[in-house]
Residue frames as a rotation matrix with the C-alpha (Angstrom) as fourth column:
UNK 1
-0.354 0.935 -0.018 12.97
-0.880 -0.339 -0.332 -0.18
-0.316 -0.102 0.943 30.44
UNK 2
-0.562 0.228 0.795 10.94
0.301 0.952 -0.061 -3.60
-0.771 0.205 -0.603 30.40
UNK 3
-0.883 -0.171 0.437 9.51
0.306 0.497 0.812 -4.30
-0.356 0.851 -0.387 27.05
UNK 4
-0.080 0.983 -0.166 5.95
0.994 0.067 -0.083 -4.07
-0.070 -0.172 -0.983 27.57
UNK 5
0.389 -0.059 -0.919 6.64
0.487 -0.834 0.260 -0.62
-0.782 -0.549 -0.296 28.75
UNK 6
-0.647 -0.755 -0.106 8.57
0.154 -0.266 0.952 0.02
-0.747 0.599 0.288 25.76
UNK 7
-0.922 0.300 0.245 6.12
0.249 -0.025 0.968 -0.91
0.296 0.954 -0.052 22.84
UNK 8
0.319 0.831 -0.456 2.81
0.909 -0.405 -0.101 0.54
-0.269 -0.382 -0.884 25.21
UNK 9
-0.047 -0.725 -0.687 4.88
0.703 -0.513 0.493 3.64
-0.710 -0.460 0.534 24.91
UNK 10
-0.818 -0.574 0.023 5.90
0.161 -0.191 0.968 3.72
-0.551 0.796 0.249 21.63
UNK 11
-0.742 0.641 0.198 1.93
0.451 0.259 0.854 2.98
0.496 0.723 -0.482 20.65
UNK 12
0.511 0.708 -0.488 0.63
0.793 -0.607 -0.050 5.54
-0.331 -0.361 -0.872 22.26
UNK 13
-0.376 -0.533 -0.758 2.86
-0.273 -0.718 0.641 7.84
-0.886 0.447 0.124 20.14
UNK 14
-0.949 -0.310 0.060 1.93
0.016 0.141 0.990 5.91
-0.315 0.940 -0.129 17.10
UNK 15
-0.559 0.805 0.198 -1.60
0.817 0.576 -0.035 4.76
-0.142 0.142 -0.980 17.29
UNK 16
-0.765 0.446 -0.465 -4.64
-0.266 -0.876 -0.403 7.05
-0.587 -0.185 0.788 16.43
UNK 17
0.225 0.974 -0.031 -7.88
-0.390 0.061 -0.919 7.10
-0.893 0.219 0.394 15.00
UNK 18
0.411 -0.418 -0.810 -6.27
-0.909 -0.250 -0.332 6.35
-0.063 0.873 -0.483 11.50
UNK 19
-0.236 -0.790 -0.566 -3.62
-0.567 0.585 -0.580 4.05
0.789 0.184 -0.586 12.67
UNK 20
-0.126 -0.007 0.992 -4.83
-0.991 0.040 -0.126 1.39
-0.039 -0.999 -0.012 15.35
UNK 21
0.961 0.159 0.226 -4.26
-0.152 0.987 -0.049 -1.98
-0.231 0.013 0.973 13.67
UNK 22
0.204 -0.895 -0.396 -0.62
-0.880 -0.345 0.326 -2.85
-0.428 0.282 -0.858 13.32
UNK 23
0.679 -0.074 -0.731 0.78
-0.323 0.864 -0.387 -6.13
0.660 0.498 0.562 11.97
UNK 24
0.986 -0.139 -0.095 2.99
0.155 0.533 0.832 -8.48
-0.066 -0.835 0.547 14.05
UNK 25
0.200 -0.946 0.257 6.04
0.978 0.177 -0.108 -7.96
0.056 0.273 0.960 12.30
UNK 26
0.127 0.151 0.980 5.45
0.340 -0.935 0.100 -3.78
0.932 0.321 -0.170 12.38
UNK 27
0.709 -0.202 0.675 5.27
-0.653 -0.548 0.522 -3.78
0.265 -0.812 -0.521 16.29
UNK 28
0.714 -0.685 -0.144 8.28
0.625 0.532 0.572 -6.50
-0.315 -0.499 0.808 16.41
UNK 29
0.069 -0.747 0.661 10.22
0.814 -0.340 -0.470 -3.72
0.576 0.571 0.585 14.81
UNK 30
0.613 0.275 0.741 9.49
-0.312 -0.777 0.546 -1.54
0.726 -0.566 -0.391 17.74
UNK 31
0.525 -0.530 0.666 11.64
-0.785 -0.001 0.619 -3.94
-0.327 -0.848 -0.416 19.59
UNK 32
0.351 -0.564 -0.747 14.51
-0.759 0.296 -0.580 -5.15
0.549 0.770 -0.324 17.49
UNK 33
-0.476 -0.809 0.346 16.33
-0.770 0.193 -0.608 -6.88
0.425 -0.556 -0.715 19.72
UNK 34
0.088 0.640 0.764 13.69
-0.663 0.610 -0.435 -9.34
-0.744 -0.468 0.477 20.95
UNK 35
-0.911 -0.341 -0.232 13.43
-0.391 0.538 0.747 -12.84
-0.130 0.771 -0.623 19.34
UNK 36
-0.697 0.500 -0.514 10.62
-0.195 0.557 0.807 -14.40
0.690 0.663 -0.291 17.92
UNK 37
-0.421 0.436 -0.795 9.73
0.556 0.817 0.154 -16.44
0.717 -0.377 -0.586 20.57
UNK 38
-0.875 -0.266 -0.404 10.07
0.484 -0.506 -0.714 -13.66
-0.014 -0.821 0.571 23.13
UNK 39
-0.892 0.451 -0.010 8.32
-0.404 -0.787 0.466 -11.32
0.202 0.420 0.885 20.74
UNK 40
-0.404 0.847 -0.347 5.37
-0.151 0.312 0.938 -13.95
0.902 0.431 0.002 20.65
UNK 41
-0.206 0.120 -0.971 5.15
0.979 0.018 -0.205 -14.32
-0.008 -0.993 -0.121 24.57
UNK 42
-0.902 -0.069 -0.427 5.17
0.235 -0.908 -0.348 -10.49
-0.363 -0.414 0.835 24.90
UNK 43
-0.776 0.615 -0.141 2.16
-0.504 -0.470 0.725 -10.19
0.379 0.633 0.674 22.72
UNK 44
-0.104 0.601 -0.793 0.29
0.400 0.755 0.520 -12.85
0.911 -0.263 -0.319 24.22
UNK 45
-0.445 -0.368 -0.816 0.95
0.891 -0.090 -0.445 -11.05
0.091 -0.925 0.368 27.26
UNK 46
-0.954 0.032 -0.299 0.04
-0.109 -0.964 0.244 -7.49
-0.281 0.265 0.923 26.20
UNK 47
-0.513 0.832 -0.210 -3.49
-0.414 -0.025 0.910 -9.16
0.752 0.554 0.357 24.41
UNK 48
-0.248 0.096 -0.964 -3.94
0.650 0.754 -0.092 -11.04
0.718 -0.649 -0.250 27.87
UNK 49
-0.772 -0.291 -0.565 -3.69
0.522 -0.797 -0.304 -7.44
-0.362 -0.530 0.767 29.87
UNK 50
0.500 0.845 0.188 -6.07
0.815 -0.385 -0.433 -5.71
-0.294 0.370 -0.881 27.32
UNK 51
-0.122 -0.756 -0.644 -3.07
0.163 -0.655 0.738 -3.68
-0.979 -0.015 0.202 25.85
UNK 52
-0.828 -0.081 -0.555 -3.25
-0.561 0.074 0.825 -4.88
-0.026 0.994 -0.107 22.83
UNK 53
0.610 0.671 0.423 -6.51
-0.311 0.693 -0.650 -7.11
-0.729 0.265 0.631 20.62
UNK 54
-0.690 -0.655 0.307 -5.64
-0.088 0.497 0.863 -9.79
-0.718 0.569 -0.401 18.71
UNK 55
-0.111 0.883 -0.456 -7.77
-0.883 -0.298 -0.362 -9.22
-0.456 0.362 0.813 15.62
UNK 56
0.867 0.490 -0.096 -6.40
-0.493 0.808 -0.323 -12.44
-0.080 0.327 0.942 13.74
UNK 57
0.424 -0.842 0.334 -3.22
0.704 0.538 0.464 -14.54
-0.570 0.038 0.820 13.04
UNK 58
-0.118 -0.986 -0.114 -0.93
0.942 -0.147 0.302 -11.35
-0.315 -0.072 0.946 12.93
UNK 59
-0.282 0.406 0.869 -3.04
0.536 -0.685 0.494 -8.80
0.796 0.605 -0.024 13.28
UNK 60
-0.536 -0.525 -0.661 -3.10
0.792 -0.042 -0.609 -6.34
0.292 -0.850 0.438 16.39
UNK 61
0.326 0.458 0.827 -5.54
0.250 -0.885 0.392 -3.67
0.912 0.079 -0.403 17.45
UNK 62
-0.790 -0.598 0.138 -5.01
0.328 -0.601 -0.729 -0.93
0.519 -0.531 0.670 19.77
UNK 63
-0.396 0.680 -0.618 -7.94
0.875 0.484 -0.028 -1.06
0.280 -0.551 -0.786 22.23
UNK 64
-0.058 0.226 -0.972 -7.59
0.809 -0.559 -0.179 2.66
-0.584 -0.797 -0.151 23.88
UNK 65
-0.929 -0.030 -0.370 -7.95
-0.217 -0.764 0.607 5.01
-0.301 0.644 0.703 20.36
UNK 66
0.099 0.985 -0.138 -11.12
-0.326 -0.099 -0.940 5.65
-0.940 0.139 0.311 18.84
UNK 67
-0.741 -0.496 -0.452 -11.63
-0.495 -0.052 0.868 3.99
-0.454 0.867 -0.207 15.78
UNK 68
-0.337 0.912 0.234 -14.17
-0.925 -0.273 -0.265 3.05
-0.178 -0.306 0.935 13.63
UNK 69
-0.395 -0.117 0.911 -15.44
-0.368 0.929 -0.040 -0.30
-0.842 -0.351 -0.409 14.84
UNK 70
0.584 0.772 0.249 -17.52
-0.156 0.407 -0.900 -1.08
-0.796 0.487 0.359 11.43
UNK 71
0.915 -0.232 -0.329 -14.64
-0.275 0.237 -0.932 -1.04
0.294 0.944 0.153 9.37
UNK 72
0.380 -0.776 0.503 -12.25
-0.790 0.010 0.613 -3.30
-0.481 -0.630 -0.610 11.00
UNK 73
0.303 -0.057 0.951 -12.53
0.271 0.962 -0.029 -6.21
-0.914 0.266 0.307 8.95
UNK 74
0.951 0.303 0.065 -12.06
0.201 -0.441 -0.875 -4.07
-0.236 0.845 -0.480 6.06
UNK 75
0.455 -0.876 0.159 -8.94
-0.887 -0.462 -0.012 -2.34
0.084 -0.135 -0.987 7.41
UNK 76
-0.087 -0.528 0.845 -7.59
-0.456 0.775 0.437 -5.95
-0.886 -0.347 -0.308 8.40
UNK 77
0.700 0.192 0.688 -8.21
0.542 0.485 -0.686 -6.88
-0.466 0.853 0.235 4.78
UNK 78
0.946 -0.305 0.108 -6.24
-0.051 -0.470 -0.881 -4.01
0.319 0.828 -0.460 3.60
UNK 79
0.606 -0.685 0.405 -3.81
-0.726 -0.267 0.634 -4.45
-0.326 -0.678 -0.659 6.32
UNK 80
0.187 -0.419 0.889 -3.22
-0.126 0.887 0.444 -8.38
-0.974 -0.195 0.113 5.12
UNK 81
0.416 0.091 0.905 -3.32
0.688 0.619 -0.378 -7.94
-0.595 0.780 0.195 1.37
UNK 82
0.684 -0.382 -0.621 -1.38
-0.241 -0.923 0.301 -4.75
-0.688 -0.056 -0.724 1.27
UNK 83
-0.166 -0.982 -0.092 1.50
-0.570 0.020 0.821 -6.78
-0.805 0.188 -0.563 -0.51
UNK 84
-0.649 0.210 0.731 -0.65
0.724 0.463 0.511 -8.73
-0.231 0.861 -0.453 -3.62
UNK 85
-0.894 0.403 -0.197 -3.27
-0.444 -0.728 0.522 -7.04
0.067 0.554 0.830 -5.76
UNK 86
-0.314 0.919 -0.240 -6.89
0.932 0.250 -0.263 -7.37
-0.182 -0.306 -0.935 -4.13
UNK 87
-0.801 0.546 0.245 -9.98
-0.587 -0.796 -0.147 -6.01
0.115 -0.261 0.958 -4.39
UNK 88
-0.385 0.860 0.336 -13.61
-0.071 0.335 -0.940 -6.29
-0.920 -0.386 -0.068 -3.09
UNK 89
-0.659 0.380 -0.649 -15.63
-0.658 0.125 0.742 -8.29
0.363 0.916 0.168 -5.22
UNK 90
-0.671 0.648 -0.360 -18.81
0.281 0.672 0.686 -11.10
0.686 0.359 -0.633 -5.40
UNK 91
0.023 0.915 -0.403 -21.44
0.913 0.145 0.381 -10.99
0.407 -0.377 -0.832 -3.03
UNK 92
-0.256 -0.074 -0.964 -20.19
0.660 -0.742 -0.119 -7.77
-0.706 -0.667 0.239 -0.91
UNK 93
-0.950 0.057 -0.306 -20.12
-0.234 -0.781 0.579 -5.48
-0.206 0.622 0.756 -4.09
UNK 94
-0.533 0.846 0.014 -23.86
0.123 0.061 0.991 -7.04
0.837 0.530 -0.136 -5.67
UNK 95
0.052 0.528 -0.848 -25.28
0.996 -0.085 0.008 -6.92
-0.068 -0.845 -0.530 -1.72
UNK 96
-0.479 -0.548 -0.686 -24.05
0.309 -0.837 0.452 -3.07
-0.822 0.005 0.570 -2.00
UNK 97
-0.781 0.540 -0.313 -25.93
-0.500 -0.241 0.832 -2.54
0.374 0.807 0.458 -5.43
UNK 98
-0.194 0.970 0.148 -28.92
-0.756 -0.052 -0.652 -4.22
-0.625 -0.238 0.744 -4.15
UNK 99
-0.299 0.124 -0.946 -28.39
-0.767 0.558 0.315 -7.15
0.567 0.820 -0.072 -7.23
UNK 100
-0.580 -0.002 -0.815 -28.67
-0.125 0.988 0.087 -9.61
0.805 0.152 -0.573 -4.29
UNK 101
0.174 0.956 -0.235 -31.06
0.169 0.206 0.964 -9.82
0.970 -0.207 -0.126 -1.59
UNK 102
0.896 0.020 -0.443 -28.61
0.373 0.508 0.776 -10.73
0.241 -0.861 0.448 0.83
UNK 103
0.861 -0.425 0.279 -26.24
-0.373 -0.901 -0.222 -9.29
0.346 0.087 -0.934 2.84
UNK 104
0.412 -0.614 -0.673 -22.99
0.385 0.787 -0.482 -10.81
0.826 -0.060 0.560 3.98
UNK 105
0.863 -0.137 0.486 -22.34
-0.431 -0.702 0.568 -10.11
0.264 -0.699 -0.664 7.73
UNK 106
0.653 -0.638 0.408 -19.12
-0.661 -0.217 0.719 -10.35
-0.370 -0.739 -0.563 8.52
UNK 107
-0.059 -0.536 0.842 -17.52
0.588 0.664 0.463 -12.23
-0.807 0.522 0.276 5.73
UNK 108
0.788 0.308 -0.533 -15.74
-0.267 -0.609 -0.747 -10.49
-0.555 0.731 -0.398 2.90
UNK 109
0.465 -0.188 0.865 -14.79
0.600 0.785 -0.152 -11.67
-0.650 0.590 0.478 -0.46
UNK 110
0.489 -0.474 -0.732 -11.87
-0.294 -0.880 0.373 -10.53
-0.821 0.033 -0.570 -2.09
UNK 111
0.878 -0.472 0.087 -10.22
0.366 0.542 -0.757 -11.52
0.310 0.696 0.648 -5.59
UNK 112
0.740 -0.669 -0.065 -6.61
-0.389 -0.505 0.771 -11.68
-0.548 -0.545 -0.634 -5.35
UNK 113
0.847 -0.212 -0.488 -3.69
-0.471 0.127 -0.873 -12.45
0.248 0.969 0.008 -7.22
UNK 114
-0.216 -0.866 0.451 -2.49
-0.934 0.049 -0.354 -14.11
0.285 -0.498 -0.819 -4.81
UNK 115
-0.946 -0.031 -0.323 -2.71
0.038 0.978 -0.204 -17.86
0.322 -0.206 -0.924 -2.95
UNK 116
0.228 0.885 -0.405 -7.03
0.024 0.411 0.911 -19.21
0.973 -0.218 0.072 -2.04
UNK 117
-0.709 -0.520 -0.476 -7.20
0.470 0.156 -0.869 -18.66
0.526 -0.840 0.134 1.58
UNK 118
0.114 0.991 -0.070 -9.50
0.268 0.037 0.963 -17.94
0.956 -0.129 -0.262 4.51
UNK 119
-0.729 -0.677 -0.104 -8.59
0.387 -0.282 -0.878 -16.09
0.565 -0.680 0.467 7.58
UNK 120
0.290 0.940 -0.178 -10.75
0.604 -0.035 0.796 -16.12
0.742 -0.338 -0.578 10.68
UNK 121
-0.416 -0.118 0.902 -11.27
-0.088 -0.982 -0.169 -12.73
0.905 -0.149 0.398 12.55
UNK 122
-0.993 0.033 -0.110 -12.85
0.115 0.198 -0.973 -13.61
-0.010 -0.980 -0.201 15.50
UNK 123
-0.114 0.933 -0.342 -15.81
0.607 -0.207 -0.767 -11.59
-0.786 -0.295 -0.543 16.54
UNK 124
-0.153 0.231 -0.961 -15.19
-0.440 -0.887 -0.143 -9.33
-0.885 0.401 0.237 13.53
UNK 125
0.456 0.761 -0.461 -15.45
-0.612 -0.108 -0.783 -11.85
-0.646 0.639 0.417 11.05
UNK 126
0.297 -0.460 0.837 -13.80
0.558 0.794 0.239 -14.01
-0.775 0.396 0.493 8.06
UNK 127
0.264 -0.295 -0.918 -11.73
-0.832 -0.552 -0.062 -12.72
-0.488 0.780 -0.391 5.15
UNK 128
0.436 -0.214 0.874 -11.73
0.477 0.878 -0.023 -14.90
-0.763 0.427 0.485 2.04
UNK 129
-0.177 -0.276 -0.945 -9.41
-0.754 -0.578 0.311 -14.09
-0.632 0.768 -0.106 -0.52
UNK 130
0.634 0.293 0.716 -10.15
0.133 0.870 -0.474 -15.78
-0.762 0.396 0.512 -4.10
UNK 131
-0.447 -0.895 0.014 -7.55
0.211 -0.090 0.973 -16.36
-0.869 0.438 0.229 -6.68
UNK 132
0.813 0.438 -0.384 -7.60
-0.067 -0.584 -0.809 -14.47
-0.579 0.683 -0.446 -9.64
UNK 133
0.059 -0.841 0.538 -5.36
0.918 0.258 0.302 -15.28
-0.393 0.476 0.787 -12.75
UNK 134
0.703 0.127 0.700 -6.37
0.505 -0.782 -0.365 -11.48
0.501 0.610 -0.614 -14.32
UNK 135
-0.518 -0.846 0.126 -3.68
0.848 -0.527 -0.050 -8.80
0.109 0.081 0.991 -14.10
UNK 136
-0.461 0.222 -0.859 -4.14
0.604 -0.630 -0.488 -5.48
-0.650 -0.744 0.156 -12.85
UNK 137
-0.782 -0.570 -0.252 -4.26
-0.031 -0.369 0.929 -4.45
-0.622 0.734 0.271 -16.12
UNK 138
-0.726 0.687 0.041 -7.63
0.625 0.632 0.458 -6.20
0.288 0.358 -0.888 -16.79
UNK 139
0.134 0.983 0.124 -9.73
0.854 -0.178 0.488 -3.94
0.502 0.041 -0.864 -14.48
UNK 140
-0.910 -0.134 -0.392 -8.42
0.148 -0.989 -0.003 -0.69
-0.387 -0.061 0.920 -14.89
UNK 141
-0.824 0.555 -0.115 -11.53
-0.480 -0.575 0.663 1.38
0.302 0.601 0.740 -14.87
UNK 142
0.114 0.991 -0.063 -13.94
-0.234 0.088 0.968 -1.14
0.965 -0.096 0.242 -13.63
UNK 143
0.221 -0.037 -0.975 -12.27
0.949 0.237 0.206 -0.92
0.223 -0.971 0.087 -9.87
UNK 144
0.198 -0.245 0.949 -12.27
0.003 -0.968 -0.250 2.02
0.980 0.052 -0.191 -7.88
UNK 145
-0.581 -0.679 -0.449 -10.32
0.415 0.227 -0.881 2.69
0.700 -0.698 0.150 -4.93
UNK 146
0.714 0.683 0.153 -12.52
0.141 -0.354 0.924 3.47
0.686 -0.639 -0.349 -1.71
UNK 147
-0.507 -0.790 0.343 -10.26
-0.288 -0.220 -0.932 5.38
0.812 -0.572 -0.116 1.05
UNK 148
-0.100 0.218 0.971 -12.74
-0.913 -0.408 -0.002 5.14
0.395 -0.887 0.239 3.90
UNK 149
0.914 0.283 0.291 -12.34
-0.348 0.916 0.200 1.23
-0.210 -0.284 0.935 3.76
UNK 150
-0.040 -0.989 -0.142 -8.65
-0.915 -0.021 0.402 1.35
-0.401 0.146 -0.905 1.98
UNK 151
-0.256 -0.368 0.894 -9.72
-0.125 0.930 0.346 -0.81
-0.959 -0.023 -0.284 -0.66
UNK 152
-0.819 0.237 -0.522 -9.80
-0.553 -0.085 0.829 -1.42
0.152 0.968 0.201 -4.33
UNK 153
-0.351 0.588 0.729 -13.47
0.108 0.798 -0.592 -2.35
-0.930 -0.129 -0.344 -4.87
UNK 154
-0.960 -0.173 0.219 -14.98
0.233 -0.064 0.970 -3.60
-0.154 0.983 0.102 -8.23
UNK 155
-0.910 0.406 -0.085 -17.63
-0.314 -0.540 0.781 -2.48
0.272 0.737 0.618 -10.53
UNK 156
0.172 0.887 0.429 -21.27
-0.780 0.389 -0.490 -4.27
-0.602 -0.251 0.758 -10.46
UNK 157
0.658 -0.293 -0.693 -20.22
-0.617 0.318 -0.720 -5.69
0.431 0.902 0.028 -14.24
UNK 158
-0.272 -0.933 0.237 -16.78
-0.840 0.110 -0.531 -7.03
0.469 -0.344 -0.814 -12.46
UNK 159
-0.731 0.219 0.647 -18.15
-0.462 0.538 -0.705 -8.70
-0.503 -0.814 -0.292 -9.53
UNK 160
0.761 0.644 -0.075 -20.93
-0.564 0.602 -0.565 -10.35
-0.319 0.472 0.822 -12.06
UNK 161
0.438 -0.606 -0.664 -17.74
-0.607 0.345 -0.716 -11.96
0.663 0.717 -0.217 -13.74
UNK 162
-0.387 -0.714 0.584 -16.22
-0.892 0.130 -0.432 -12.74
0.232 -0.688 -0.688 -10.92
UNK 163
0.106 0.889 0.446 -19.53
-0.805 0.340 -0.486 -14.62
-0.583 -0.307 0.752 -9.72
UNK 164
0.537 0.526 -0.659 -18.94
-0.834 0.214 -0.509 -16.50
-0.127 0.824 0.553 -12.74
UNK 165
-0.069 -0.945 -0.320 -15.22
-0.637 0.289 -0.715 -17.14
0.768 0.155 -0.621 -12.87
UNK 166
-0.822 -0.208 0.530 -15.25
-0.567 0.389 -0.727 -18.72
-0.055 -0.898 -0.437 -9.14
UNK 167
-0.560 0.668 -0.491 -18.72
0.327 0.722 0.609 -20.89
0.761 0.181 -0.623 -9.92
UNK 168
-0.990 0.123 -0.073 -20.34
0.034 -0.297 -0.954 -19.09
-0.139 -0.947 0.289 -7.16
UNK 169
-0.208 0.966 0.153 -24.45
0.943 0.240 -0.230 -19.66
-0.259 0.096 -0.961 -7.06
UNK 170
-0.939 0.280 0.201 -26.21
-0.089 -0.760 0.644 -17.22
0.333 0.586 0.739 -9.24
UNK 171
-0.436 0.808 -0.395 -29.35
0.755 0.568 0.328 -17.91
0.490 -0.156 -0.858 -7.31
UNK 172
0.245 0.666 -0.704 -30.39
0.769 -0.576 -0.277 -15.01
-0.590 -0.474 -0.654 -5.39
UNK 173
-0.737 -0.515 0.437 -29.39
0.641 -0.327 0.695 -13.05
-0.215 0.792 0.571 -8.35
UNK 174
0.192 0.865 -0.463 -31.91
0.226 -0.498 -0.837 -10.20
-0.955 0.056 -0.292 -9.06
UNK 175
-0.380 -0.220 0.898 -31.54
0.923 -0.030 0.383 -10.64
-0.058 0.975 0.214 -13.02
UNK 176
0.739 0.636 0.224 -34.05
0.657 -0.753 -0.030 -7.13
0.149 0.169 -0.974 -13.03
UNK 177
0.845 -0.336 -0.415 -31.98
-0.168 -0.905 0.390 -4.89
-0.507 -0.259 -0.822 -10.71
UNK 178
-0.120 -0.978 0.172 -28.62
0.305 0.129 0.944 -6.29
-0.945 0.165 0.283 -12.24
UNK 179
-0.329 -0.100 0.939 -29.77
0.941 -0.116 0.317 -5.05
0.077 0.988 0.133 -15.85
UNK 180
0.951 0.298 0.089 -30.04
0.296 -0.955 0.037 -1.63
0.096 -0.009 -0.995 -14.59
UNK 181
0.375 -0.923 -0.083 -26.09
-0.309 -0.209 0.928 -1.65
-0.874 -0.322 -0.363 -13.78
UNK 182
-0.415 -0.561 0.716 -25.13
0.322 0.646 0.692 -3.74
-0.851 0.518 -0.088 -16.90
């Protein structure tokens, strides 16, 4: 059975409303036996066809499941930081409380305890992760997991620190609403 055919197959068994973003290295395990290079031709092939979207640099959506389009960039955040300790934080959380004015479309800011880094999404958007030297241990209690995005996101209080920690402009601050959270 030719490849293609194989991992179309295999992702229509796997994929669903839940599950319809995969990583590169998740569907190369669908076809051990392929190398690298192959693997990267076949995909290029498959996102060329309209089998497969490429969402970003090793990130894969499944075109023909329902899923919900507003929280792809999210899921592709949780998909790419699955393996360091992130959560939503600065502008996305105070837009969300209403502390800032503005809203950030399509660009979300994540602390991480991992490496500074910026990963462009295409039409869905940009994911910035910012380094964070704090330990999980620090904001127990002022992060709370959200399932319907599948991310740890922080407090109001948090994401004011953050704001701080990272020099980020304190200008469209709303000093009023933010002393109703604090």
């Amino acid at each position: 059975m030719q490849a293609s055919v194989r991992i179309i197959k295999e992702l229509h068994r796997l994929a669903d409303a839940e599950h319809y973003l995969f990583s590169a290295s998740h569907l190369q395990s669908l076809l051990p036996d392929h190398s690298g290079t192959a693997f990267r031709s076949l995909l290029t092939r498959l996102c060329q066809r309209g089998d497969l979207q490429r969402v970003c640099r090793g990130v894969y959506l499944v075109p023909w499941v329902p899923y919900p389009r507003g929280e792809v960039l999210y899921h592709t955040a949780a998909l790419w930081g699955a393996a360091k300790f992130c959560y939503l934080s600065l502008e996305n959380i105070l837009s969300d409380a209403g502390v800032i004015s503005q809203m950030p479309l399509q660009h979300l800011s994540l602390m991480t305890s991992g490496r500074r880094q910026q990963l462009d999404c295409g039409t869905w958007g940009c994911l910035e992760w910012v380094h964070t030297s704090r330990r999980p241990e620090a904001v127990v209690g002022r992060v709370y997991f959200d399932s319907r995005i599948r991310l740890w996101r922080a407090n109001v209080g948090l994401a004011m620190e953050d704001m701080r920690r990272t020099g980020r402009s304190m200008d469209l601050i709303q000093q009023e609403v933010l002393a109703e959270f604090i």
